[in-house]
N, C-alpha and C positions, 0 to 999 in steps of 0.2 A: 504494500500500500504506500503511494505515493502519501510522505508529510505535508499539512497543510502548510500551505505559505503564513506567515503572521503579520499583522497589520496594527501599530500603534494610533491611538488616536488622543491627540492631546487635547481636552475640552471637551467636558460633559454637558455642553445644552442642546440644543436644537440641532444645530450643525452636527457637532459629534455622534450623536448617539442616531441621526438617522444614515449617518455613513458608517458607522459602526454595525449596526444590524442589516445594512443591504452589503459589507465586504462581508459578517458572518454567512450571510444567504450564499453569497460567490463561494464560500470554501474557506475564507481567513480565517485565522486565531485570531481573533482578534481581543486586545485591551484598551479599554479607557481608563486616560487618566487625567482629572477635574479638578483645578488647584484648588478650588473648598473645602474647606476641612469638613461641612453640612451638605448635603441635598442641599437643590435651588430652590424647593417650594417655597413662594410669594415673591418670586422676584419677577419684574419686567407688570405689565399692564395691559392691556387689549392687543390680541392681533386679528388682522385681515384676513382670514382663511383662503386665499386663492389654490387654485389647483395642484403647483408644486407645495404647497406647505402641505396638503392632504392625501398625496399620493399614497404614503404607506397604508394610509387609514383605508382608505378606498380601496386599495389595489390589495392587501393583504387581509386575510380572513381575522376578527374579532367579534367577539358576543358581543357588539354594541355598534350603533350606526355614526355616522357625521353627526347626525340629526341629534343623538344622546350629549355630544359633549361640545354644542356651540348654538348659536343662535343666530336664527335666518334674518335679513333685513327686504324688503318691501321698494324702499326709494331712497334718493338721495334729498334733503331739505337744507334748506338755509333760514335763517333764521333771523329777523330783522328788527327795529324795535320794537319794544312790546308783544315778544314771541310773535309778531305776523311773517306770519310763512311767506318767504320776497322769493324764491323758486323751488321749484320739487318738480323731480324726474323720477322715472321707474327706475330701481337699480338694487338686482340682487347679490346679496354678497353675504357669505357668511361670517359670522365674528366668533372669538374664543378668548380664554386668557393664556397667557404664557404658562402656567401654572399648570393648565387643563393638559395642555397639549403634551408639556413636560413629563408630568405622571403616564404617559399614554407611551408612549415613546421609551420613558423608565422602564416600565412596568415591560414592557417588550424586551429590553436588552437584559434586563435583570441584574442583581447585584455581586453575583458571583466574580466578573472582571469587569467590576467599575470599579475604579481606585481613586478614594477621595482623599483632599490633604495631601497632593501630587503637583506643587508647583516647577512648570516645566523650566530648565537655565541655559541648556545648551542642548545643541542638536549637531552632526556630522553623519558621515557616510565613508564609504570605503563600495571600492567594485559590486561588493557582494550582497550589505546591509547598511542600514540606517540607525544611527543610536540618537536616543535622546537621554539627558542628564537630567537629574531633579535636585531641588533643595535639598532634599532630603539625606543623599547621596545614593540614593540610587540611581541605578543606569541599564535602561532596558532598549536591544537592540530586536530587529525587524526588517524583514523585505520591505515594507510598506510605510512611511508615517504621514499622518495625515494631522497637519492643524487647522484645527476650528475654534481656537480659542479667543473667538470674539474681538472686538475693537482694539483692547490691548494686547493683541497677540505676541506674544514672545517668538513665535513662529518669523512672524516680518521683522521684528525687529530684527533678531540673528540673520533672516536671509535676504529682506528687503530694507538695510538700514536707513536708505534712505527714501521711502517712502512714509512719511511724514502726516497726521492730521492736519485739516486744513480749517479752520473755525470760519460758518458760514456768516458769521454776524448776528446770532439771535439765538437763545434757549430755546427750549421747551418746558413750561410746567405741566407736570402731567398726573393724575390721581385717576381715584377710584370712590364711591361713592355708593353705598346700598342701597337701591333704590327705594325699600319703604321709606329711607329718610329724608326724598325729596317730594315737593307739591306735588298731585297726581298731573297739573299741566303738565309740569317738565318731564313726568315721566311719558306721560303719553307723545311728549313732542320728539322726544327719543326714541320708544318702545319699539317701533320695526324701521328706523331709519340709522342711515349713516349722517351724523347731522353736522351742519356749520354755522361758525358766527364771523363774517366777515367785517373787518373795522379798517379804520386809517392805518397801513403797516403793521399788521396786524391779522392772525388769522385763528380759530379753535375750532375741533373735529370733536365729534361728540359719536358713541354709540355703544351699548346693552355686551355686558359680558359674561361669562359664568361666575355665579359666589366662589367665593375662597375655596368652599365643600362641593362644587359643582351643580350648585342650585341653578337653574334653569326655566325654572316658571316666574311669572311676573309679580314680582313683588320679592321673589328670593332673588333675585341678579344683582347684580351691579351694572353701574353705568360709569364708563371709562373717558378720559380725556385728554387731549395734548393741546394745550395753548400756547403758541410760538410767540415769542418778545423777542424783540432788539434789544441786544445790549452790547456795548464797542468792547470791542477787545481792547485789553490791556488792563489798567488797576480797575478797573470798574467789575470787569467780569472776573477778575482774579479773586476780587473783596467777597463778590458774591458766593462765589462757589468752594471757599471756606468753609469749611463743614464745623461744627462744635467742639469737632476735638483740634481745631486749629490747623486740619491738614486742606492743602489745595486738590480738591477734587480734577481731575483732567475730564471724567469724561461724565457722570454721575454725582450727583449730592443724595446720597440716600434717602431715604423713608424717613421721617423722625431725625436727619440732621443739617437741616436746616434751616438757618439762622433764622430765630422767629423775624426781628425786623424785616426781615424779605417778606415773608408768608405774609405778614400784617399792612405790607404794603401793596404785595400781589391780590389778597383781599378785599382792600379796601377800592383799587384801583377796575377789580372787575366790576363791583357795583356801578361804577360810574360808564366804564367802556362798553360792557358785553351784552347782551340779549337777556334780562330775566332767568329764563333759563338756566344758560349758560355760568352767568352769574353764579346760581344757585349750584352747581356743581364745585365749581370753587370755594364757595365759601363755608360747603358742607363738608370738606376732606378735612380727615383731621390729620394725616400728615403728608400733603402734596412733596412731591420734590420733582427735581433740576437734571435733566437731558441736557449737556450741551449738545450742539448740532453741529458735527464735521462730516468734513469728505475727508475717506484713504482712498488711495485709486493705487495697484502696484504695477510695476513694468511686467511682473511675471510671478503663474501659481505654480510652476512646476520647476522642482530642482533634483533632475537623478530620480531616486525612488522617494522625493517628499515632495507634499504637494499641500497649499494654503488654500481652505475654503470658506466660506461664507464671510463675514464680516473678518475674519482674519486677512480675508484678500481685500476686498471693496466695503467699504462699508458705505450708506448711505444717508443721507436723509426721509423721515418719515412717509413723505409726502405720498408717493406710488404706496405705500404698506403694503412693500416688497422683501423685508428683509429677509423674515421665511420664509416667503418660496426662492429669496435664493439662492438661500444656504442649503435648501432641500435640493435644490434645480442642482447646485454643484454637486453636490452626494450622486446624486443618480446618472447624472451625466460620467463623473469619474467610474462607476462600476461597468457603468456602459463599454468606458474606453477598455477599461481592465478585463473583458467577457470577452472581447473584440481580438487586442494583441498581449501574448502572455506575458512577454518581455516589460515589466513595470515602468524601468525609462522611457522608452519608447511609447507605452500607452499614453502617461502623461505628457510626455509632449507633443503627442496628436489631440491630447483631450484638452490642452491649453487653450490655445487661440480663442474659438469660440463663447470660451468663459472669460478672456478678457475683455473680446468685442462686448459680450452682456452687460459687463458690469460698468467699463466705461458708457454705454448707451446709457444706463441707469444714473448713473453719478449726471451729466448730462441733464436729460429729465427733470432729475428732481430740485437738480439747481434752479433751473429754466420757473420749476415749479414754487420755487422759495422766493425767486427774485418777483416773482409777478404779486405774491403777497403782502412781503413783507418790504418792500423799496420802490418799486413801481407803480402799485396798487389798480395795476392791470387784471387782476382776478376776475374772471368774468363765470357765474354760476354756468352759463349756460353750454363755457369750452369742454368740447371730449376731453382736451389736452389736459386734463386738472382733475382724471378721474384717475382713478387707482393701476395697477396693472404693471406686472413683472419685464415685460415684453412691450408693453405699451400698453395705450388706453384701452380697458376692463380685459386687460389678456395676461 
């Protein structure tokens, strides 16, 4: 009996673990390893459900449907003052939280070779295999590694040093909110929409998630949000994103550490700017926090037998709620390549190209997509170009 081949995968969340369970499908050994000391359960906020982020769900047998672990939407709305609805189109798209999706995906690779408390330091290769090094001192080598370790990837860093975040000009405050504890208006002006509040430089997405426990009926959900600000680079946005134990945030202010004077001014600031609504989602969190908003874009995902995916290669701005599908799209696509030609160098750098076109295309987009809200105030409800869509608009 031929030995399986083995496949390391640095990053336990979305990225990893659904490339991780389609190289176990191919034949790999495969291991992950998630520099958290914890499981991620309650990290991250609403996602987009589009196609590649649902592939496995769909395409792979489970006792439970799409339909069990996310929530359908009806239209897109906008919303203008005094909640009057100033556009709405039909537009179907499902929602979920990170959280839902996470356990789903968990619960699939199982915990036997997930390795938490595995922060990854260094990575090499030789003809044969690929080693990666940990804090820890451990060092475990593989025909295969794959990083998906997210925006901060240590993957790019060591391989792509000089591909650099690029700060788009403006946060994201973003939260969650149960919806018994907003007015039954706001909930209903949400309830099967993708919704928005468009302002001067200024923009917030609004739309219905699963609870924390995976509640699903109306009145046990949640309703999620991201409200884009301008704020200039440099002391302004450094001061900001100080978190309470005094360190500078690069890319997140968590849950609960964020300097109340922000909150209390992002508060008080929605009442005056945003839609009722809208408002009322704000001013209900009890602990919103801080997305900065960069573009990474790298020269290249493929080195030898390792290869950078999802956010560890491209990462994006919100705007398309593309980033699941595609960190999924790269997972599926690399097994593709790897099913195709057995030689792992070689598969990766046929399986490269087309992942870089994507993700520049995307970066691209979503810039186009920020500038027309927040500096232009070119936002027009009514453009295709401003709808969601991995590949382009609703695709």
């Amino acid at each position: 009996m031929t030995e399986a081949r083995r496949a390391l995968v640095v990053g336990g969340s979305f990225a990893g673990l659904t490339a991780a369970l389609l190289l176990r499908e191919q034949g790999f050994d495969v291991s992950v390893f998630e520099r958290s000391p914890e499981h991620l359960n309650g990290r991250g906020g609403g996602i987009v459900l589009q196609p590649d982020t649902v592939r496995w769900i769909v395409e792979r047998p489970h006792p439970f449907s799409l339909e069990d672990v996310s929530i359908g939407s009806s239209c897109t709305r906008y919303l203008g003052p005094d909640n009057c609805v100033v556009h709405e189109e039909p537009a179907a798209w499902r929602f979920s939280s990170w959280t839902t999706m996470y356990r789903v995906l968990l619960d699939d690779f199982g915990l036997e070779d997930y390795h938490l408390g595995e922060f990854a330091v260094g990575v090499g290769q030789d003809d044969d295999q690929a080693e990666v090094r940990f804090l820890s001192g451990r060092t475990e080598r593989a025909d295969l590694v794959v990083f998906a370790d997210g925006i901060s990837s240590v993957g790019r860093r060591r391989l792509q040093p000089r591909a650099k975040p690029r700060y788009a000009g403006y946060i994201g405050w973003r939260g969650t909110v149960p919806e018994r504890e907003v007015s039954v208006e706001t909930a209903d002006l949400i309830d099967d929409a993708t919704a928005y509040a468009v302002i001067e430089n200024s923009h917030m997405c609004m739309y219905p998630i699963p609870a924390v426990d995976g509640g699903l009926a109306r009145g046990d959900r949640q309703l999620n949000y991201i409200w884009y600000r301008n704020v200039p680079e440099g002391p302004e946005l450094d001061e900001m994103v100080t978190d309470l134990r005094g360190f500078t945030a690069p890319v997140s202010v968590h849950p609960g550490q964020v300097q109340q004077r922000y909150v209390d001014q992002m508060r008080a600031e929605a009442s005056e700017l945003l839609p009722p609504a809208a408002a009322e989602l704000v001013k209900r969190t009890e602990h919103p926090y801080i997305q900065v908003l960069l573009d990474i874009a790298v020269r290249n995902m493929a080195f030898g037998r390792i290869a950078l995916i999802g956010d560890a290669a491209f990462a994006a701005r919100p705007h398309a709620a593309a980033g699941t599908a595609k960190a999924a799209a790269d997972a599926w696509s690399l097994v593709d390549a790897l099913a195709a030609e057995p030689d792992i160098p070689t598969a990766l750098a046929q399986w490269e190209p087309d992942r870089l076109a994507l993700g520049n295309n995307l970066l691209s987009r979503v810039a186009q997509m920020g500038a027309r809200s927040q500096f232009t105030n070119t936002w027009d409800p009514a453009d295709p170009a401003l709808h969601f869509g991995l590949y382009g608009p609703d695709r």
